[in-house]
C-alpha positions in Angstrom: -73.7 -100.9 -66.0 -72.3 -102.2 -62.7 -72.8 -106.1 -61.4 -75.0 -105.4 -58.2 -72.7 -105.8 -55.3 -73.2 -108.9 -53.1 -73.5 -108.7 -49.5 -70.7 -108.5 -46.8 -72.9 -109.5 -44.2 -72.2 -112.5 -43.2 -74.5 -115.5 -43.2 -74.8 -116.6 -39.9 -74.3 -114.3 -36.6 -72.4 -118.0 -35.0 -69.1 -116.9 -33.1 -65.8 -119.5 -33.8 -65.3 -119.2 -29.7 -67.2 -121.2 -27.2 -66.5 -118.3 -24.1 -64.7 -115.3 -24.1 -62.1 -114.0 -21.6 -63.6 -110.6 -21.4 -66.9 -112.0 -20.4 -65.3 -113.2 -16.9 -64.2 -110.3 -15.0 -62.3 -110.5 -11.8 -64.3 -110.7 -9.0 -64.2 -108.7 -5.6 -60.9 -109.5 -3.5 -59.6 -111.1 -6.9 -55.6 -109.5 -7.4 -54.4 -111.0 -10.7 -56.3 -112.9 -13.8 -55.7 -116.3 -13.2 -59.2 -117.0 -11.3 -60.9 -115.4 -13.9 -58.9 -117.3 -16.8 -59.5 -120.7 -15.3 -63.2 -120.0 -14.9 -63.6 -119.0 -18.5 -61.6 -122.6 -19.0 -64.2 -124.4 -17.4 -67.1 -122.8 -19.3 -65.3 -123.9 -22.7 -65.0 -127.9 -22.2 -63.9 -129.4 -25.9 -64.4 -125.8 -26.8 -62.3 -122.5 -27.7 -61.6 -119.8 -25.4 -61.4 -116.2 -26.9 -58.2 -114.0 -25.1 -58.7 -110.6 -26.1 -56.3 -107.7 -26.3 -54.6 -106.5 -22.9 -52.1 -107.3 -20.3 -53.0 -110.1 -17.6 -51.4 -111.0 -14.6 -50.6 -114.3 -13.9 -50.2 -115.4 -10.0 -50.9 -119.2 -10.3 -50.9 -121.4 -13.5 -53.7 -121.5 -15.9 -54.0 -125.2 -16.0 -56.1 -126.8 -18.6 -57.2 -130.2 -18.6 -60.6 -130.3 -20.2 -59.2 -129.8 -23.8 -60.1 -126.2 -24.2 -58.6 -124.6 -27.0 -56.8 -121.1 -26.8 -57.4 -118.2 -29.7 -55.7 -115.5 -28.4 -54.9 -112.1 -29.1 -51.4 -111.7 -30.5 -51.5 -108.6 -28.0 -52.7 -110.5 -25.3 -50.0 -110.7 -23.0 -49.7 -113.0 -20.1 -47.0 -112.1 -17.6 -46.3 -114.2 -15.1 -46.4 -112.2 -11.7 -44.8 -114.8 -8.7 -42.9 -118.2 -8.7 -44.7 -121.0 -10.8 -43.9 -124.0 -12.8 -45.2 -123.0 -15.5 -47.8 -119.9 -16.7 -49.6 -122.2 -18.5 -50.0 -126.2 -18.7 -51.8 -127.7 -21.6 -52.9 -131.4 -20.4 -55.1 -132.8 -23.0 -55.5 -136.0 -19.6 -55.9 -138.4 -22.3 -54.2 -142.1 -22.1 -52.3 -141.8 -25.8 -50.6 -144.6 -24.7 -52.9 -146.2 -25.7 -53.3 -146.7 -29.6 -56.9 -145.2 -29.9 -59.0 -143.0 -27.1 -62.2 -144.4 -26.1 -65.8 -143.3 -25.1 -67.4 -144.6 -22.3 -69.6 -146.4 -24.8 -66.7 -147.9 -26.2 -66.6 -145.9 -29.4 -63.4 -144.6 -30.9 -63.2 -140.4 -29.3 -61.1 -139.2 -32.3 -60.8 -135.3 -31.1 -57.9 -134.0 -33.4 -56.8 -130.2 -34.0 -57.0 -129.3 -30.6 -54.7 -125.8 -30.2 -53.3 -123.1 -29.1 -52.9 -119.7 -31.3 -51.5 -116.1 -30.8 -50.6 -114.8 -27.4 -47.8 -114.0 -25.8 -46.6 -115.7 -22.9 -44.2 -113.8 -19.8 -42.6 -116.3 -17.9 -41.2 -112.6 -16.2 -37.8 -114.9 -15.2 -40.7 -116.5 -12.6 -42.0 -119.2 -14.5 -41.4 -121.5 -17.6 -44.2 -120.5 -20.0 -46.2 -122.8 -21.5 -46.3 -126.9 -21.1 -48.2 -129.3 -23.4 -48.8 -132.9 -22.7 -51.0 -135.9 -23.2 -52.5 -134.9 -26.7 -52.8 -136.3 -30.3 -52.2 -133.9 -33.4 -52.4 -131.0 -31.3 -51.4 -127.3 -33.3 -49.4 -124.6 -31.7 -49.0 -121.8 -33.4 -48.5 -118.1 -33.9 -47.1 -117.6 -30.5 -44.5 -115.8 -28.4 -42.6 -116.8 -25.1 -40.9 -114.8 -23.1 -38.5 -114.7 -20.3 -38.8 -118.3 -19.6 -37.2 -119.6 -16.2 -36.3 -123.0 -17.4 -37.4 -123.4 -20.6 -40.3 -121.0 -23.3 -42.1 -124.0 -24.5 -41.4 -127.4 -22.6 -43.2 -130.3 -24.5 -43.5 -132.9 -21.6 -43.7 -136.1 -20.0 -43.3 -134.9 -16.3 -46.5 -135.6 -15.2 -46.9 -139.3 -16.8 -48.0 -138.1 -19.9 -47.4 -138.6 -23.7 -47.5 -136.4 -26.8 -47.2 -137.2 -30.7 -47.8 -135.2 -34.0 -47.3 -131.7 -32.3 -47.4 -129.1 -35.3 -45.6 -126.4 -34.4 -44.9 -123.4 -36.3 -44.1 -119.3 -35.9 -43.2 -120.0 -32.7 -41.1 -117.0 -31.0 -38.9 -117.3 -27.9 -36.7 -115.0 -26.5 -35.6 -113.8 -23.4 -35.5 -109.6 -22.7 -34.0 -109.9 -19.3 -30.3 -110.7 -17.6 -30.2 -113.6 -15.0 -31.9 -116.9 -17.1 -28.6 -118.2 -18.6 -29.0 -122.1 -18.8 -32.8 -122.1 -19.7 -34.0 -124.1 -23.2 -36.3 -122.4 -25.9 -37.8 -125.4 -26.9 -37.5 -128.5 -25.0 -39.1 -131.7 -27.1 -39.4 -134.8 -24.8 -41.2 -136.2 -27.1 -41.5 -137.9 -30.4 -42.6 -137.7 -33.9 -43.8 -133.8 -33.9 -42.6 -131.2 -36.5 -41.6 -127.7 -36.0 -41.2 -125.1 -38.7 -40.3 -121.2 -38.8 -39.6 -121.3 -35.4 -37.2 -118.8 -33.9 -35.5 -119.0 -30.4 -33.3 -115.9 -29.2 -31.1 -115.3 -26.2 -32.3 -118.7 -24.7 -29.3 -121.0 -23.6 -30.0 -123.8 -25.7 -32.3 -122.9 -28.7 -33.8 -126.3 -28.8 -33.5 -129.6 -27.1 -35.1 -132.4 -29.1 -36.0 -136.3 -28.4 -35.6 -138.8 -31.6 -37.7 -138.9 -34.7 -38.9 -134.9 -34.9 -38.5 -132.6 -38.0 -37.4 -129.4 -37.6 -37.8 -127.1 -41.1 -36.4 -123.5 -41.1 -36.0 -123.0 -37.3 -33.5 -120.2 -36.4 -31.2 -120.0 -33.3 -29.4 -116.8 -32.6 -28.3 -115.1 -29.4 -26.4 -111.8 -28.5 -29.1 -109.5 -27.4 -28.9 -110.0 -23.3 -25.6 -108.3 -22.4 -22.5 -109.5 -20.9 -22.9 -109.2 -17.0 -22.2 -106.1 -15.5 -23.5 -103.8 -18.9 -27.4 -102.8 -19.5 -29.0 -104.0 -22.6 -28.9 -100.2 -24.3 -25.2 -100.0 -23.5 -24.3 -103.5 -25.1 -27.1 -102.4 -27.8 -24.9 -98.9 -28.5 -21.2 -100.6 -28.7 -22.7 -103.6 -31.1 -24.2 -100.7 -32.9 -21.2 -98.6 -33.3 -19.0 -101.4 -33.8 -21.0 -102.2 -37.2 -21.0 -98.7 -38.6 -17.4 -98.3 -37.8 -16.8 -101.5 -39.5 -19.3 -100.2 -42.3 -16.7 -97.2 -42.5 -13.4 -98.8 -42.5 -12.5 -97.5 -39.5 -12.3 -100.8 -36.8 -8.7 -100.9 -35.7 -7.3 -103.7 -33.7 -7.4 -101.3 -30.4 -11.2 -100.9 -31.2 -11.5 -105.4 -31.3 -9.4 -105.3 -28.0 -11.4 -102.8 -26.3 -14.6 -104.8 -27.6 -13.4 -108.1 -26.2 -12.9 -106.8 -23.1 -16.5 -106.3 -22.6 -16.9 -110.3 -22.6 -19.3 -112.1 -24.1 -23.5 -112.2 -24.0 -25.0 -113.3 -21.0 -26.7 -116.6 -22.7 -23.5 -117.3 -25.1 -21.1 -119.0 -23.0 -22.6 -123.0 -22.9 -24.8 -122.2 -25.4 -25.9 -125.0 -28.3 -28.5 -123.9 -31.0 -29.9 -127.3 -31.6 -29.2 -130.6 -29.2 -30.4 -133.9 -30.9 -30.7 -136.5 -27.6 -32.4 -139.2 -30.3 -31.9 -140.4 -32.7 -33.9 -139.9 -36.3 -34.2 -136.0 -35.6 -34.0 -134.2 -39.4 -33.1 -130.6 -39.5 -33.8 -129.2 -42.8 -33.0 -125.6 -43.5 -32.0 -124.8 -40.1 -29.4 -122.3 -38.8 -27.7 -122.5 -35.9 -26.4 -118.6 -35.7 -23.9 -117.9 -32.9 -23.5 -120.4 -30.1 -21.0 -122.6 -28.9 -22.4 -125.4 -30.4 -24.3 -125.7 -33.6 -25.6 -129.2 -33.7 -25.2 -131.7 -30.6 -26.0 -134.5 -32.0 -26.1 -137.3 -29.9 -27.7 -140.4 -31.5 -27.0 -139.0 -35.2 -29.2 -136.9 -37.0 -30.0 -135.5 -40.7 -28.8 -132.2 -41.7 -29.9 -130.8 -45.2 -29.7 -127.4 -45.9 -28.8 -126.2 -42.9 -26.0 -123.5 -42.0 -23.7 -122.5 -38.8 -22.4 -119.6 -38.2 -20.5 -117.2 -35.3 -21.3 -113.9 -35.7 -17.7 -111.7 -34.0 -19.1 -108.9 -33.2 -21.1 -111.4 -30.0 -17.8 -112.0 -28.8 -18.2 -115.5 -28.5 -14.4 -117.0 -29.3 -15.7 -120.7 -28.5 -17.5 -122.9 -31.1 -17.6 -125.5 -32.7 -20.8 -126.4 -36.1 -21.2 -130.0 -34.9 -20.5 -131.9 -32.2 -21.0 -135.6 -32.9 -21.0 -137.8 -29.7 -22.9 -141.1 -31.5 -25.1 -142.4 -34.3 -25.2 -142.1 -38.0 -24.9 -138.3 -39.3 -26.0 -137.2 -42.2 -24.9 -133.5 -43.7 -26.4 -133.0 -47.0 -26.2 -129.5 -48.8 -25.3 -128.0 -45.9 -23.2 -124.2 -45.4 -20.9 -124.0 -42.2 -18.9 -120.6 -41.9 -16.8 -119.0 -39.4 -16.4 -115.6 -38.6 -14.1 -114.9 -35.7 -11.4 -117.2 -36.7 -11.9 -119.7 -34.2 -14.2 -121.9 -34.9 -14.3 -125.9 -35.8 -16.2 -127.8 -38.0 -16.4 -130.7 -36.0 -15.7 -132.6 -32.7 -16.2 -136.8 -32.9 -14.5 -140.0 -33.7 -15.7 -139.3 -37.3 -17.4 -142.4 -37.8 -20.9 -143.3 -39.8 -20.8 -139.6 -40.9 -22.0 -139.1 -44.3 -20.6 -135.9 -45.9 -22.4 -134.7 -49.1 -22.3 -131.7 -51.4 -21.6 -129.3 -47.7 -19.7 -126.1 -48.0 -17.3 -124.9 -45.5 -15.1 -121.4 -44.9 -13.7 -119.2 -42.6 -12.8 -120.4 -38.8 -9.6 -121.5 -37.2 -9.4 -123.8 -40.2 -12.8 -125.2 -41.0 -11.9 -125.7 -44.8 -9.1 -127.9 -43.5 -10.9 -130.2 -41.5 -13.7 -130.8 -44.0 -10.7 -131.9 -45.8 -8.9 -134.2 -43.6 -12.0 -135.6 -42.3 -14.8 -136.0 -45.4 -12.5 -134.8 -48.1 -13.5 -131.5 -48.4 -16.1 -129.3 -49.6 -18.0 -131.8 -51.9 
């Protein structure tokens, strides 16, 4: 005899959004989504906004400053469709300078877990993607940015305002376009926030950080955007074909030379995967995969089980793991390898660096350094 099955039907018919997109349509003479986006904002105040699946055209930013929350689609694609600052701007307009937020009763307003979730965000080489600003303990999470013009996710002060305790994480940038070299992933201008499983690709600098932020298992890489002058399925066949000929034995000396010759990835040359400006930052089980810099650390850092490497087949014949231009440094279990023969471990005076239990191979003579400078791999 069977238990009698209880029921699936759920208990209460109460939806987790306080408006939906789809309820908003565009309106006669309306020729992109943004008017209908920033009405659905203002029927949300303090509330959620529900994105549903589909492609939206963005012609002037979404701003939001009545602390609606986003629950989007992860199919729901924003693409940014003329010149902007940004596609979206997050402004929680809340004085967190201030140690508490009040009511005008004078009560404490403790509104926490504010967010955005899912999407995917086009700055279309137009616009910067998506801004956040004056908010406490705000989530972002589950997201993609595209294409962004100066940077995918900017976490800002520009407008006066102040951010802490940003929880980031499965955050996705990368560029699919030619013409955006010098633009950031992630740009940080603020302090204490954490970021983890986040990957930037094919964004200049992978991510630009203020002092005292965590970073756990972020990946930097870059190679897919072509050197100028090729299209992305030509560079996509000859990195291709260099690999199976490698796989096969059969990558002769004429085949490097010729490879060379088509120069390096569009967002490679400058490039840093991680750039510490303050100081306290702690990057644990990051990897700084093919750039000219690893870690630019400029008011020290921690680095524990983190890794560096240059992958050759990118072409990139410039790099260098760390770069140490102040402040105490910390490497702690850490794996820095070279694979085209030219890399360095470091560039710095050397001093207050703390070298512990950190592995190091390959490069011009990485090994070597770690040796004269921190007495080796210990």
């Amino acid at each position: 005899m069977q238990d009698k099955p209880t029921s699936a039907v759920p208990t209460t018919t109460a939806t987790p959004w306080d408006a939906n997109l789809a309820d908003f349509p565009r309106l006669a003479g309306e020729t992109d989504d943004s008017p209908r986006f920033m009405r659905a904002v203002v029927a949300a105040p303090n509330g959620v906004l529900l994105v549903p699946k589909g492609e939206y055209d963005i012609a002037s930013p979404i701003r939001i400053t009545n602390r609606c929350s986003l629950s989007m689609h992860p199919a729901a694609h924003l693409v940014a469709r003329a010149k902007m600052d940004y596609v979206v701007f997050w402004d929680g307009a809340a004085d967190y300078h201030a140690l508490s937020l009040y009511n005008e009763d004078g009560s404490i307003y403790d509104n926490l877990n504010l967010f955005i979730k899912g999407g995917d965000i086009d700055g279309n080489g137009l616009a910067s993607c998506l801004a956040i600003t004056n908010s406490h303990h705000f989530t972002l999470a589950d997201i993609t940015l595209h294409n962004g013009l100066v940077s995918g996710l900017c976490v800002t002060r520009e407008t006066g305002g102040h951010l802490y305790e940003l929880i980031a994480f499965n955050v996705y940038c990368k560029c699919t376009m030619s013409g955006l070299a010098g633009n950031i992933g992630i740009d940080c201008q603020v302090m204490d926030s954490h970021f983890t499983d986040c990957v930037v690709v094919d964004y200049t600098t992978g991510i630009r950080a203020s002092g005292a932020n965590r970073f756990t298992r972020c990946h930097i890489w870059g190679g897919t955007v072509p050197p100028p002058g090729m299209g992305f399925k030509q560079w996509s066949d000859a990195y291709a074909r260099r690999k199976i000929l490698e796989a096969e034995g059969k990558w002769t000396a004429e085949e490097e030379k010729a490879h060379l010759a088509l120069g390096a990835p569009e967002m490679l040359p400058g490039s840093a995967a991680f750039v510490a400006l303050g100081g306290s930052n702690v990057f644990d089980g990051c990897y700084a995969d093919t750039a000219e810099i690893g870690y630019d650390i400029h008011c020290g850092a921690i680095l524990s089980n983190s890794g560096f490497y240059n992958n050759p087949r990118m072409n990139l014949r410039k790099s260098t793991a760390i770069v140490h231009r102040g402040g105490p440094l910390r490497v702690v279990s850490c794996d820095f390898r070279g694979g085209a023969g030219c890399e360095r471990l470091y560039e710095g005076d050397g001093k207050d660096v703390a070298w512990i239990a950190s592995a190091v191979s390959g490069g011009a003579d990485m090994a070597g350094e770690a040796d004269r400078l921190f007495g080796g791999n210990k």
